[in-house]
C-alpha positions as CSV (number, residue, x, y, z in Angstrom):
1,X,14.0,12.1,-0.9
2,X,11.3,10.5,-3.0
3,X,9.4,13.0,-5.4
4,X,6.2,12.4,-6.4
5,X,4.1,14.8,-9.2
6,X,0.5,14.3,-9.7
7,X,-1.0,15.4,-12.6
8,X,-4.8,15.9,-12.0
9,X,-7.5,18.1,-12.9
10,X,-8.3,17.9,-9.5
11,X,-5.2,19.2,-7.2
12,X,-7.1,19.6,-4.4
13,X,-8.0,16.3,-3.6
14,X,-4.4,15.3,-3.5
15,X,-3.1,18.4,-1.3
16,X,-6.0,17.7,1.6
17,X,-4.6,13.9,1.9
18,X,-1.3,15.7,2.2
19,X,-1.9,17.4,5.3
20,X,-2.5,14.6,7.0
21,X,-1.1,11.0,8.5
22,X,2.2,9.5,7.8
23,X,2.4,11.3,4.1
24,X,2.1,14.8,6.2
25,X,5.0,13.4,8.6
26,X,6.9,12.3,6.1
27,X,6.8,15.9,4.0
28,X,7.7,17.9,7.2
29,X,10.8,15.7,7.7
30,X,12.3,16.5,4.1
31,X,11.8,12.7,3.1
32,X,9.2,13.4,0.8
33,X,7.5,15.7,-1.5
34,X,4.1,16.0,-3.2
35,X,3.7,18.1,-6.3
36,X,0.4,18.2,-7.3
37,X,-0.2,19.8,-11.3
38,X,-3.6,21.1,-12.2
39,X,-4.0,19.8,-15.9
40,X,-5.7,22.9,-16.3
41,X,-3.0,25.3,-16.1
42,X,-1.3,23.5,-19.0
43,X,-4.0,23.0,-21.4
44,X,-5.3,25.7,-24.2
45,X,-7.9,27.8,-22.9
46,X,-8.2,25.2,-19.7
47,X,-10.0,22.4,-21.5
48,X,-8.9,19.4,-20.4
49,X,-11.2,17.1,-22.1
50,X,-13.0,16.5,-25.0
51,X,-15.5,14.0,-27.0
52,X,-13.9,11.1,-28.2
53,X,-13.5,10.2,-31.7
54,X,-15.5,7.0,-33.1
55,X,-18.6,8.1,-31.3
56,X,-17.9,6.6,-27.8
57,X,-19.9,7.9,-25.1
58,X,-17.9,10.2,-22.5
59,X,-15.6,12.7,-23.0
60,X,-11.2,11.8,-23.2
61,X,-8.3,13.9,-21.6
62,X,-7.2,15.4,-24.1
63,X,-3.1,14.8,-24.6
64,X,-1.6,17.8,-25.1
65,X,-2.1,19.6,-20.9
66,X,-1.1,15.5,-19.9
67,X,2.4,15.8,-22.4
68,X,2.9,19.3,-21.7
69,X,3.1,18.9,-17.5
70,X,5.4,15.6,-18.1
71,X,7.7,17.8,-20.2
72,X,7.5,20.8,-17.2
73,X,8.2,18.2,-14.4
74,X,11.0,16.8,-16.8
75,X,12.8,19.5,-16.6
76,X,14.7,18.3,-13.8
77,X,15.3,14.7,-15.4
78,X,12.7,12.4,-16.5
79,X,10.8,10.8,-13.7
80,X,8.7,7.3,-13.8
81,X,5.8,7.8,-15.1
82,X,2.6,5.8,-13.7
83,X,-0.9,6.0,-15.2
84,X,-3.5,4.8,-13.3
85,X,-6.1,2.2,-15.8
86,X,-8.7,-0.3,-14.2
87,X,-6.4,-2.9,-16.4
88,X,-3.3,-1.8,-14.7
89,X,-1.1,-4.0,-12.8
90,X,-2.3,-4.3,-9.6
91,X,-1.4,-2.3,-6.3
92,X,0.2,-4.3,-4.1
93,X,2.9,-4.4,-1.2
94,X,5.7,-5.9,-3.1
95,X,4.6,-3.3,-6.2
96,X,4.8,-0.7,-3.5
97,X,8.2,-2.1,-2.8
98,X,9.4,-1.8,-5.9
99,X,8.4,1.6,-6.9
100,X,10.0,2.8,-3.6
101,X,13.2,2.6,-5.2
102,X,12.3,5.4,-7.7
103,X,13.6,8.9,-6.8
104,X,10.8,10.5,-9.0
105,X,7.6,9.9,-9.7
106,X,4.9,11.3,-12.1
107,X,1.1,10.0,-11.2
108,X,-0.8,10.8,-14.0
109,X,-4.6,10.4,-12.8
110,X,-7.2,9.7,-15.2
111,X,-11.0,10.7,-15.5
112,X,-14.2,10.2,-18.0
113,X,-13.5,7.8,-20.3
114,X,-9.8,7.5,-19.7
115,X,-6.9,9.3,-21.8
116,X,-6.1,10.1,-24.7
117,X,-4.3,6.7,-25.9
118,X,-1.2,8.7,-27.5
119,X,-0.3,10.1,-23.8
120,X,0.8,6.1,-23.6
121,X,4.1,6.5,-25.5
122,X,5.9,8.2,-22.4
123,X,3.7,5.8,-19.7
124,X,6.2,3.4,-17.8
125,X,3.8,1.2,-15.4
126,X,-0.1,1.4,-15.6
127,X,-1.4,0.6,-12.4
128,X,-5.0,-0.4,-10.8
129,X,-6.5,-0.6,-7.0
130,X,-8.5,-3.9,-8.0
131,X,-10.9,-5.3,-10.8
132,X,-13.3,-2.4,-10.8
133,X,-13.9,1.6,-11.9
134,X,-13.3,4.5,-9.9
135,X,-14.4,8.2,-10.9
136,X,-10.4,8.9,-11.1
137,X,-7.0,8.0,-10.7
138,X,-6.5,10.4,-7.5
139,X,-7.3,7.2,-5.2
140,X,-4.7,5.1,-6.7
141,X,-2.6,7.9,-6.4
142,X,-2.6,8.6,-3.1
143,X,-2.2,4.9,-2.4
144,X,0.8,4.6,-4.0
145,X,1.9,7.5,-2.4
146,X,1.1,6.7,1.3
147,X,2.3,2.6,0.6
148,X,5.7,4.6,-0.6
149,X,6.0,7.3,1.8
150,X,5.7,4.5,4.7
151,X,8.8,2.8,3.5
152,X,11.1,6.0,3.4
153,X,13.6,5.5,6.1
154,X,13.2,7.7,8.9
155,X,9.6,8.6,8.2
156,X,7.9,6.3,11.0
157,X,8.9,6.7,14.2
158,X,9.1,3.0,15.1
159,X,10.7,1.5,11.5
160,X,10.2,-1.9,13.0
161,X,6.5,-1.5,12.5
162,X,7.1,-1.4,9.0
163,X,8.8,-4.5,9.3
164,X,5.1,-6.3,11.2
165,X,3.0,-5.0,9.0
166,X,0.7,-7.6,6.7
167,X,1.9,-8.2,3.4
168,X,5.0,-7.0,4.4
169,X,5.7,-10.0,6.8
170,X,5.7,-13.8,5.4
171,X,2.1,-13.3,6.9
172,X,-0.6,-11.5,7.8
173,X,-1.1,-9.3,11.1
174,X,-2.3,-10.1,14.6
175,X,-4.8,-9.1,17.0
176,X,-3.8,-6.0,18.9
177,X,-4.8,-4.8,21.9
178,X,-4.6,-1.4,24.1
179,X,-5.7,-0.1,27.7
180,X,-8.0,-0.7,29.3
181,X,-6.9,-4.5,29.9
182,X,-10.8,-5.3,30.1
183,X,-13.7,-3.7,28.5
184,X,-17.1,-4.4,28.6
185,X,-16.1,-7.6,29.9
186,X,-13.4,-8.6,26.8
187,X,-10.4,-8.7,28.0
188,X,-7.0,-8.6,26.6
189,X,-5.5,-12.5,26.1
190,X,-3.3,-12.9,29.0
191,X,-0.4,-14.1,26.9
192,X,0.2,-10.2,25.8
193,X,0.2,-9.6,29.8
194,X,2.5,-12.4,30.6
195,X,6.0,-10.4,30.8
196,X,7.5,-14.1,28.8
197,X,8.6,-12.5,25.5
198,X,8.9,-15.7,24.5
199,X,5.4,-17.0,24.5
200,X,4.3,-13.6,23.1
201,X,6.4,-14.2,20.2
202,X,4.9,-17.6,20.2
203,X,1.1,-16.1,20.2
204,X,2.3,-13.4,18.1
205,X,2.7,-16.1,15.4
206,X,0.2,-18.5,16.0
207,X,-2.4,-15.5,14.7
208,X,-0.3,-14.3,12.1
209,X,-0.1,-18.1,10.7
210,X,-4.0,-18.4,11.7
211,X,-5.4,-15.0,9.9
212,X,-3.4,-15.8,7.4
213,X,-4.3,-19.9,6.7
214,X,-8.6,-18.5,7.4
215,X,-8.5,-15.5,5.4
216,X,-6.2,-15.5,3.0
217,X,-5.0,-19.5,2.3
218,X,-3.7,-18.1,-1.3
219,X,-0.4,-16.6,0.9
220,X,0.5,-19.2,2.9
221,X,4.6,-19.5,1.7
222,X,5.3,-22.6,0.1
223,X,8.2,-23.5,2.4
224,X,7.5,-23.4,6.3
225,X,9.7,-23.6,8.9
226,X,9.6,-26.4,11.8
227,X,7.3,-23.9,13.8
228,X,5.3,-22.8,10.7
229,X,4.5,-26.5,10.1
230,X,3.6,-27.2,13.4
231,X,1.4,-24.4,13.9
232,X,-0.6,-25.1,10.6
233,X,-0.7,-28.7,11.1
234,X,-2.8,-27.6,14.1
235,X,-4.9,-25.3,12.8
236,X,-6.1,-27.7,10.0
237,X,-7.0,-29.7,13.0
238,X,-8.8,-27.5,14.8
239,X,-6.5,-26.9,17.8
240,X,-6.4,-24.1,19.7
241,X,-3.0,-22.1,21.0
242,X,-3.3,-23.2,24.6
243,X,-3.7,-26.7,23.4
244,X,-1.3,-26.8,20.8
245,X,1.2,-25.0,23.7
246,X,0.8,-27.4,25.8
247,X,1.9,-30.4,23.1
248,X,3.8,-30.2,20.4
249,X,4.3,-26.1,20.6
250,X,6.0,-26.6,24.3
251,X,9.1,-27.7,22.5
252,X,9.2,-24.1,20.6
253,X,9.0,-22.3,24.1
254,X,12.7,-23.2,24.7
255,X,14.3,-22.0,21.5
256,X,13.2,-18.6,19.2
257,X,10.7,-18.9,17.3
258,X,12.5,-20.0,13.9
Protein backbone atom coordinates (compact mmCIF):
# COMPACT_ATOMS: atom_id res chain seq x y z
CA UNK A 1 0.00 0.00 0.00
CA UNK A 2 1.18 3.45 -0.93
CA UNK A 3 0.25 6.22 1.69
CA UNK A 4 -0.12 9.52 0.74
CA UNK A 5 -0.79 12.66 3.41
CA UNK A 6 -1.79 16.03 2.15
CA UNK A 7 -1.23 18.79 4.13
CA UNK A 8 -3.58 21.62 2.94
CA UNK A 9 -5.56 24.34 4.26
CA UNK A 10 -8.01 23.16 1.94
CA UNK A 11 -8.98 19.26 2.68
CA UNK A 12 -11.75 19.34 0.82
CA UNK A 13 -10.58 19.83 -2.43
CA UNK A 14 -8.42 16.73 -2.04
CA UNK A 15 -11.23 14.33 -0.48
CA UNK A 16 -13.89 15.18 -3.54
CA UNK A 17 -11.05 14.01 -6.22
CA UNK A 18 -10.91 11.04 -3.98
CA UNK A 19 -14.26 9.84 -4.52
CA UNK A 20 -13.84 9.47 -7.82
CA UNK A 21 -11.80 7.66 -10.99
CA UNK A 22 -9.00 5.31 -10.69
CA UNK A 23 -7.74 7.04 -7.16
CA UNK A 24 -11.36 6.03 -5.72
CA UNK A 25 -10.77 2.32 -7.24
CA UNK A 26 -7.64 2.11 -6.04
CA UNK A 27 -8.65 3.22 -2.21
CA UNK A 28 -11.53 0.71 -2.11
CA UNK A 29 -9.17 -2.14 -3.05
CA UNK A 30 -6.68 -1.44 -0.01
CA UNK A 31 -3.87 -0.32 -2.56
CA UNK A 32 -4.04 3.09 -1.51
CA UNK A 33 -4.77 5.60 0.95
CA UNK A 34 -5.30 9.43 1.03
CA UNK A 35 -4.93 11.31 4.28
CA UNK A 36 -5.77 14.66 3.80
CA UNK A 37 -4.49 17.26 7.05
CA UNK A 38 -6.30 20.51 7.46
CA UNK A 39 -3.27 22.94 8.43
CA UNK A 40 -5.76 24.52 10.43
CA UNK A 41 -6.27 22.04 13.03
CA UNK A 42 -2.57 22.17 13.80
CA UNK A 43 -1.92 25.80 13.84
CA UNK A 44 -2.40 28.30 17.12
CA UNK A 45 -5.70 29.74 17.08
CA UNK A 46 -6.17 28.36 13.29
CA UNK A 47 -4.06 30.95 11.56
CA UNK A 48 -2.29 29.50 9.02
CA UNK A 49 -0.82 32.47 7.40
CA UNK A 50 0.64 35.57 8.01
CA UNK A 51 2.41 38.83 6.30
CA UNK A 52 5.71 38.24 5.32
CA UNK A 53 8.66 39.86 6.67
CA UNK A 54 10.74 42.42 4.34
CA UNK A 55 7.57 44.04 3.24
CA UNK A 56 6.66 41.54 0.32
CA UNK A 57 3.20 41.74 -0.83
CA UNK A 58 1.00 38.59 0.15
CA UNK A 59 0.67 36.77 3.12
CA UNK A 60 3.31 33.22 3.98
CA UNK A 61 2.21 29.89 5.60
CA UNK A 62 3.30 30.25 8.47
CA UNK A 63 5.78 27.14 9.68
CA UNK A 64 4.83 25.95 12.68
CA UNK A 65 0.89 24.05 11.60
CA UNK A 66 3.26 22.80 8.24
CA UNK A 67 6.16 21.23 10.91
CA UNK A 68 3.69 20.25 13.42
CA UNK A 69 1.38 17.85 10.81
CA UNK A 70 4.93 16.44 9.39
CA UNK A 71 5.81 15.55 12.98
CA UNK A 72 1.86 13.91 13.58
CA UNK A 73 2.10 11.97 10.21
CA UNK A 74 5.76 10.99 11.38
CA UNK A 75 4.71 9.25 13.96
CA UNK A 76 4.44 6.17 12.10
CA UNK A 77 8.06 6.66 10.39
CA UNK A 78 9.12 9.55 8.43
CA UNK A 79 7.51 9.68 4.96
CA UNK A 80 8.95 11.59 1.70
CA UNK A 81 8.21 14.70 1.88
CA UNK A 82 7.14 16.75 -1.41
CA UNK A 83 6.50 20.45 -1.63
CA UNK A 84 4.89 21.72 -4.46
CA UNK A 85 6.97 25.25 -5.86
CA UNK A 86 6.47 26.73 -9.47
CA UNK A 87 10.55 26.11 -9.57
CA UNK A 88 10.06 22.52 -8.61
CA UNK A 89 11.25 19.75 -10.63
CA UNK A 90 8.93 18.97 -13.10
CA UNK A 91 5.93 16.36 -13.10
CA UNK A 92 6.49 13.89 -15.32
CA UNK A 93 5.91 10.10 -16.18
CA UNK A 94 9.28 8.84 -15.28
CA UNK A 95 9.14 11.34 -11.90
CA UNK A 96 5.84 9.61 -11.33
CA UNK A 97 7.77 6.40 -11.80
CA UNK A 98 10.12 7.10 -9.42
CA UNK A 99 8.10 8.29 -6.60
CA UNK A 100 5.90 5.21 -6.95
CA UNK A 101 8.51 3.32 -5.21
CA UNK A 102 7.80 5.30 -1.94
CA UNK A 103 5.60 3.63 0.63
CA UNK A 104 4.70 7.14 2.19
CA UNK A 105 4.12 10.22 1.09
CA UNK A 106 3.56 13.73 2.62
CA UNK A 107 2.24 16.52 -0.13
CA UNK A 108 2.67 19.60 1.43
CA UNK A 109 0.53 22.13 -0.79
CA UNK A 110 1.37 25.59 -0.83
CA UNK A 111 -0.77 28.90 -1.14
CA UNK A 112 -0.27 33.01 -1.18
CA UNK A 113 3.04 33.76 -1.49
CA UNK A 114 4.45 30.35 -0.85
CA UNK A 115 5.88 28.92 2.68
CA UNK A 116 7.53 29.80 5.12
CA UNK A 117 11.32 29.09 3.79
CA UNK A 118 12.39 27.28 7.20
CA UNK A 119 9.57 24.47 6.54
CA UNK A 120 12.41 23.55 3.70
CA UNK A 121 14.82 21.85 6.13
CA UNK A 122 12.55 18.60 6.28
CA UNK A 123 11.43 19.02 2.18
CA UNK A 124 12.89 16.03 0.15
CA UNK A 125 11.66 16.85 -3.66
CA UNK A 126 10.00 20.21 -4.63
CA UNK A 127 7.91 19.54 -7.42
CA UNK A 128 5.97 21.82 -10.25
CA UNK A 129 3.04 20.98 -13.02
CA UNK A 130 5.01 23.32 -15.64
CA UNK A 131 6.48 26.92 -15.95
CA UNK A 132 3.66 28.80 -14.45
CA UNK A 133 1.50 29.81 -11.04
CA UNK A 134 -1.37 28.10 -9.67
CA UNK A 135 -3.58 29.40 -6.66
CA UNK A 136 -2.15 26.13 -4.69
CA UNK A 137 -0.34 23.08 -4.59
CA UNK A 138 -3.68 20.82 -4.31
CA UNK A 139 -3.41 20.39 -8.25
CA UNK A 140 0.02 19.09 -8.21
CA UNK A 141 -1.10 17.04 -5.56
CA UNK A 142 -3.55 15.25 -6.83
CA UNK A 143 -1.46 14.68 -9.92
CA UNK A 144 1.00 12.99 -8.36
CA UNK A 145 -1.40 11.14 -6.62
CA UNK A 146 -3.58 9.84 -9.54
CA UNK A 147 0.01 9.32 -11.94
CA UNK A 148 1.00 7.10 -8.66
CA UNK A 149 -2.11 5.40 -7.82
CA UNK A 150 -2.36 4.21 -11.65
CA UNK A 151 0.90 2.33 -11.31
CA UNK A 152 -0.07 0.33 -7.97
CA UNK A 153 -0.40 -3.25 -9.09
CA UNK A 154 -3.68 -4.47 -9.11
CA UNK A 155 -5.46 -1.10 -9.20
CA UNK A 156 -6.45 -1.07 -13.09
CA UNK A 157 -8.26 -3.71 -14.16
CA UNK A 158 -6.45 -4.18 -17.47
CA UNK A 159 -2.48 -3.55 -16.06
CA UNK A 160 -1.47 -3.86 -19.71
CA UNK A 161 -3.02 -0.44 -20.29
CA UNK A 162 -0.62 0.90 -18.08
CA UNK A 163 1.91 -0.55 -20.15
CA UNK A 164 0.27 1.61 -23.68
CA UNK A 165 -0.11 4.55 -22.15
CA UNK A 166 1.98 7.82 -23.63
CA UNK A 167 5.02 8.61 -21.91
CA UNK A 168 4.95 5.37 -20.59
CA UNK A 169 5.69 3.61 -23.90
CA UNK A 170 9.00 4.51 -26.03
CA UNK A 171 6.17 6.69 -27.61
CA UNK A 172 3.31 8.42 -27.70
CA UNK A 173 -0.51 6.99 -28.00
CA UNK A 174 -2.66 6.13 -30.93
CA UNK A 175 -5.97 6.85 -32.28
CA UNK A 176 -8.65 4.91 -30.68
CA UNK A 177 -11.80 4.10 -31.70
CA UNK A 178 -15.27 2.52 -30.27
CA UNK A 179 -18.86 1.49 -31.58
CA UNK A 180 -20.47 2.55 -33.73
CA UNK A 181 -17.98 1.50 -36.59
CA UNK A 182 -19.29 4.62 -38.56
CA UNK A 183 -20.53 7.93 -37.36
CA UNK A 184 -21.64 10.76 -39.10
CA UNK A 185 -20.02 9.33 -41.99
CA UNK A 186 -16.23 8.81 -40.13
CA UNK A 187 -15.60 5.59 -39.94
CA UNK A 188 -13.26 3.49 -37.91
CA UNK A 189 -9.80 2.65 -40.19
CA UNK A 190 -10.39 -0.68 -41.39
CA UNK A 191 -7.07 -2.01 -40.20
CA UNK A 192 -8.60 -2.08 -36.38
CA UNK A 193 -11.54 -4.23 -38.12
CA UNK A 194 -9.22 -6.53 -39.99
CA UNK A 195 -9.12 -9.59 -37.49
CA UNK A 196 -4.83 -9.66 -38.76
CA UNK A 197 -3.32 -8.85 -35.33
CA UNK A 198 -0.47 -8.46 -37.12
CA UNK A 199 -1.13 -5.43 -39.18
CA UNK A 200 -2.92 -3.89 -36.16
CA UNK A 201 0.21 -4.04 -34.39
CA UNK A 202 1.76 -2.64 -37.44
CA UNK A 203 -0.88 0.41 -37.55
CA UNK A 204 -0.75 0.53 -33.92
CA UNK A 205 2.82 1.69 -34.38
CA UNK A 206 2.94 3.52 -37.38
CA UNK A 207 0.68 6.32 -35.09
CA UNK A 208 2.46 5.89 -32.13
CA UNK A 209 5.82 6.69 -34.16
CA UNK A 210 3.79 9.45 -36.25
CA UNK A 211 2.02 11.44 -33.07
CA UNK A 212 5.01 11.11 -31.64
CA UNK A 213 7.70 12.39 -34.68
CA UNK A 214 4.52 15.63 -35.41
CA UNK A 215 3.91 16.53 -31.94
CA UNK A 216 6.44 15.83 -29.91
CA UNK A 217 9.96 15.36 -32.20
CA UNK A 218 11.86 16.22 -28.72
CA UNK A 219 10.91 12.18 -27.71
CA UNK A 220 11.77 10.39 -30.55
CA UNK A 221 14.50 7.69 -28.72
CA UNK A 222 17.75 8.04 -30.01
CA UNK A 223 18.18 4.36 -31.07
CA UNK A 224 15.39 2.91 -33.39
CA UNK A 225 14.83 -0.35 -34.23
CA UNK A 226 14.73 -1.80 -37.99
CA UNK A 227 10.92 -0.98 -37.96
CA UNK A 228 11.23 2.26 -36.04
CA UNK A 229 13.69 3.45 -38.83
CA UNK A 230 11.59 2.45 -41.49
CA UNK A 231 8.50 3.92 -40.29
CA UNK A 232 10.18 7.46 -39.63
CA UNK A 233 12.16 7.41 -42.77
CA UNK A 234 8.63 7.41 -44.26
CA UNK A 235 7.08 9.90 -42.43
CA UNK A 236 9.84 12.44 -43.08
CA UNK A 237 8.82 11.69 -46.59
CA UNK A 238 5.58 12.11 -46.47
CA UNK A 239 4.20 8.51 -46.94
CA UNK A 240 1.24 7.30 -45.78
CA UNK A 241 0.70 3.68 -43.93
CA UNK A 242 -1.02 2.04 -46.83
CA UNK A 243 1.78 3.17 -49.04
CA UNK A 244 4.50 2.57 -46.85
CA UNK A 245 2.65 -1.20 -46.29
CA UNK A 246 2.65 -1.94 -49.42
CA UNK A 247 6.79 -1.28 -49.90
CA UNK A 248 9.21 -1.38 -47.58
CA UNK A 249 6.60 -2.05 -44.37
CA UNK A 250 5.41 -5.48 -46.30
CA UNK A 251 8.56 -7.11 -45.10
CA UNK A 252 7.55 -6.28 -41.24
CA UNK A 253 3.99 -8.04 -41.89
CA UNK A 254 5.87 -11.48 -41.74
CA UNK A 255 7.75 -11.11 -38.52
CA UNK A 256 6.58 -9.14 -34.97
CA UNK A 257 6.94 -5.92 -34.99
CA UNK A 258 10.58 -5.54 -33.32
Amino acid sequence: MISFYVLTIFPKIIECYTQFGIVRQAIKKGHVEVKSLDLREFAHKRQVDDAAYGGVPGMVLKPEPILKALEYVSQEGRPFVVLTEPWGRRLNQELIRELSQCRRIAIICGRYEGVDERVKSEVDMEISLGDFVLSGGELVALSLIDGISRLVPGVLSEPKSVEEDSFQNRWLGYPVYTRPRTYRGMSVPPELTSGNHRLIELWTMWHRIKNTYERRPDLVPRELTPLEESVLRALKVGMEFNEWLKGEGRRFLKSPPA
